[in-house]
N, C-alpha and C positions, 0 to 999 in steps of 0.2 A: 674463661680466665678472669681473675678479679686485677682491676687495675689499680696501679701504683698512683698516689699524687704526687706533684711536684715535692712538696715539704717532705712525705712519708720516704720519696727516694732518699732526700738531702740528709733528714736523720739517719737513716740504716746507711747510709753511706759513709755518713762521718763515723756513724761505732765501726765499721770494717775499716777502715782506713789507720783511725786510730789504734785500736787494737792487734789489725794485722798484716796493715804497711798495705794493703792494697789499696789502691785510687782508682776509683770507681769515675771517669765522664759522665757527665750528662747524659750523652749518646749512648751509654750503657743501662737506661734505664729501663727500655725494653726486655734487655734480656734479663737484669736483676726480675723483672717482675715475671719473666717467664718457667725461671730456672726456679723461685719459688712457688710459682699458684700451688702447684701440687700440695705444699706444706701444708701450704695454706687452709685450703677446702680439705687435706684430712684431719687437720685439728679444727675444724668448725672456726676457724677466725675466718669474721665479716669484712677485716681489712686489714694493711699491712701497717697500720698506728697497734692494733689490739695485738700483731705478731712480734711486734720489736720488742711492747712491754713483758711478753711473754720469754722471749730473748734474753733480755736483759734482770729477769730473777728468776729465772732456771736456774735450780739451785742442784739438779742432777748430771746437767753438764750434756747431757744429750740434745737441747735446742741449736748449744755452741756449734757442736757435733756435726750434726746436718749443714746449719746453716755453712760451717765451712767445706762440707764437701759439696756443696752447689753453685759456690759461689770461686771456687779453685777451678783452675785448668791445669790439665794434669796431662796434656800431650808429651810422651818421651819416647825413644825407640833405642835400642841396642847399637853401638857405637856411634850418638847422635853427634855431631860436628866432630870426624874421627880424627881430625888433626891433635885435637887436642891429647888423645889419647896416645896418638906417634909422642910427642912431645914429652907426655907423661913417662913413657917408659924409655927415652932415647937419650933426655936430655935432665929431668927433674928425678927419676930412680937412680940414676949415677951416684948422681949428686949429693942424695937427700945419703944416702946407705954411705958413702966415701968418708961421710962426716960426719956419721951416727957413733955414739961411742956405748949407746945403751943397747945397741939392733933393737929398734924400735921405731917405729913408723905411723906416724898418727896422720890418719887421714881423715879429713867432713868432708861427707856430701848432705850440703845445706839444699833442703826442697827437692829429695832425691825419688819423689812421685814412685813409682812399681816398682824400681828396685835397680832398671839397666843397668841408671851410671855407677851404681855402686859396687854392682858385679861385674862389670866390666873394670872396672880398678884392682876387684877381689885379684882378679883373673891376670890380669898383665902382670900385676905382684907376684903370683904362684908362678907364673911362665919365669919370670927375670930371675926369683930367687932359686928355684930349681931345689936342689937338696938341699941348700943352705935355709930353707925357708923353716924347719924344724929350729931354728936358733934362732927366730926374730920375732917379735910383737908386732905383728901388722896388720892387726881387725880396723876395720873403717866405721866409721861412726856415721849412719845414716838418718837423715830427721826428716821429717815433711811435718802441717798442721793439718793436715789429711788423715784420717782414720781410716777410711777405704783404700786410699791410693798403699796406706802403710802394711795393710791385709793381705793385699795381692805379692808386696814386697817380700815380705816373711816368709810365704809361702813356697817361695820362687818359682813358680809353675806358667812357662810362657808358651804358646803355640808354634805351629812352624814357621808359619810366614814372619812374627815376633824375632824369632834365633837365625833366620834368614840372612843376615848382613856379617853373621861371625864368622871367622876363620874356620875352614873345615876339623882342625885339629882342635879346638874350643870345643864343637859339638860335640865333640868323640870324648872329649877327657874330661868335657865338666859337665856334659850333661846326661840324664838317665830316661828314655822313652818311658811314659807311660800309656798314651794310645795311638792311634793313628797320627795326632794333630798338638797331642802335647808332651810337654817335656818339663822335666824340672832338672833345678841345679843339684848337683851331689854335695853332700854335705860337709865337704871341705871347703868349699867356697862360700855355702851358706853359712856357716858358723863364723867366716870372715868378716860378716858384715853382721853389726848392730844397730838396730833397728830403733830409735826414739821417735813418740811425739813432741813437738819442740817448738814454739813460736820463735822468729827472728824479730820480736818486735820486744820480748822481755830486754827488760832493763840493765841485765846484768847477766853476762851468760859465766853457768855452774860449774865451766870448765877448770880443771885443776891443774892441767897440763894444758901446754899451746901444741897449735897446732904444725905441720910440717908443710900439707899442704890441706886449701879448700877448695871443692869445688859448689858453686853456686850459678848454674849456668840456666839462664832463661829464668828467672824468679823475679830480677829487680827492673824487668820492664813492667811491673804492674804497679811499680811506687814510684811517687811525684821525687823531686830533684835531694825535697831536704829528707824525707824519711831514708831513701836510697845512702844519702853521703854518712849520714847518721849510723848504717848499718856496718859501711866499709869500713868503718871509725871502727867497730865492735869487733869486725873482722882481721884488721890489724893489730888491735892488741892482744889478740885470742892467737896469730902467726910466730911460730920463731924465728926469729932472725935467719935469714935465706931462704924462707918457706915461701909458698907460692900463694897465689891467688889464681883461678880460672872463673870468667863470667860468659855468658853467653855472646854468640859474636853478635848480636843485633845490641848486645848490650857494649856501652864503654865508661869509662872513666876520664872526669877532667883531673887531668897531670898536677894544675894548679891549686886541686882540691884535696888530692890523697896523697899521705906520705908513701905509697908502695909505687915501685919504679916499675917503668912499662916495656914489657919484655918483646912480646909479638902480640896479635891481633887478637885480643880477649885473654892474654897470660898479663900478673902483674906479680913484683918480687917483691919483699921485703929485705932492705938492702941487711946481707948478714951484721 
């Protein structure tokens, strides 16, 4: 394994940080340096000074590429913290439909990694809206800066043990055997969700429309205090008025620092 120097972590760490809101510890230089050797020794680089530079004028866009699928953690599972999802559809689907005057429903899953949390929202939407669902706009817009994690998403092809935590009547209606051990989603659910790659660290996001509600859960423990407030900032004025926020419950917000009002335990509103 070729090792990292102190200066060689501190640069690659400030370009990821910079660029993609992740804060890299000290104590994480181990694994930065373990999660690339590989790269490393198949492009023939003698160190990671010769790999940054190579990084940093990849003008094909495949160094980016890599480098951010090694340096992601992309752990998610099928109705992961499913409070939130009771919540979604008991108390925020009411709500959101009560007061739609276009039946339209804009939903982001920001860092939405293999695809769960997005189909799991496809899915609560199709259950709630029933036959009235032929009258609404309610595809959800799913991003990650993941290229692999976004492959698997599209695909939607998950194994047993994967679809294990759903509702018996989920696996029967929305999804299609293809062998022993895997399944995919039927294509009413997967045509609900659109699929982008998307950095949360651009300057300005391309949305034309705000949003109703976002979820962003488990993403902004890996950025320091000011990239994190900086993003909520982006995320509030991307909400409509009454629209939601969800973050991860290890994740929270100081009251004192965001204008969006604090609902329960990782839910935040935008007062209408």
């Amino acid at each position: 394994m070729l090792s990292i120097t102190d200066q060689e972590f501190k640069q690659l760490a400030e370009y990821i940080r910079v660029n993609y809101g992740i804060f890299l510890k000290k104590e994480k230089q181990t694994l930065l340096m373990g999660r690339l050797s590989n790269v490393l020794i198949e492009k023939n680089f003698q160190n990671f000074n010769d790999y940054f530079h190579y990084v940093v004028t990849d003008r094909t866009g495949d160094a980016i590429v890599t480098l951010v699928d090694k340096i992601t953690t992309n752990h998610t599972f099928f109705m992961r913290e499913v409070d939130h999802f009771f919540f979604f559809k008991e108390k925020v689907l009411p709500n959101l439909i009560s007061r739609s005057k276009e039946r339209d429903l804009r939903i982001w899953s920001a860092g939405c990694s293999s695809g769960e949390e997005p189909y799991t929202l496809a899915m609560i939407i199709d259950e709630f809206l029933g036959v009235d669902k032929k009258w609404w706009d309610a595809k959800i817009l799913a991003t990650d800066i993941s290229s692999k994690v976004l492959d698997i998403a599209i695909n939607g092809i998950y194994d047993n043990e994967g679809i294990a935590t759903l509702p018996q009547s989920w696996k029967l209606n929305y999804f299609e055997k293809l062998n022993n051990d895997k399944y995919v989603l039927v294509n009413k659910i997967r045509n609900e969700v659109i699929y982008r790659k998307f950095n949360l660290m651009d300057v300005v996001f391309p949305f034309k429309k705000k949003f109703h509600t976002i979820f962003c859960r488990n993403v902004m423990i890996y950025f320091d205090k000011d990239t994190k407030m900086k993003l909520v900032k982006k995320f509030y004025d991307s909400t409509e008025p009454g629209g939601y926020l969800f973050i991860g419950h290890s994740e929270s917000l100081d009251r004192n620092e965001t204008e969006y009002k604090y609902i329960m335990p990782a839910v935040y509103r935008k007062e209408p």
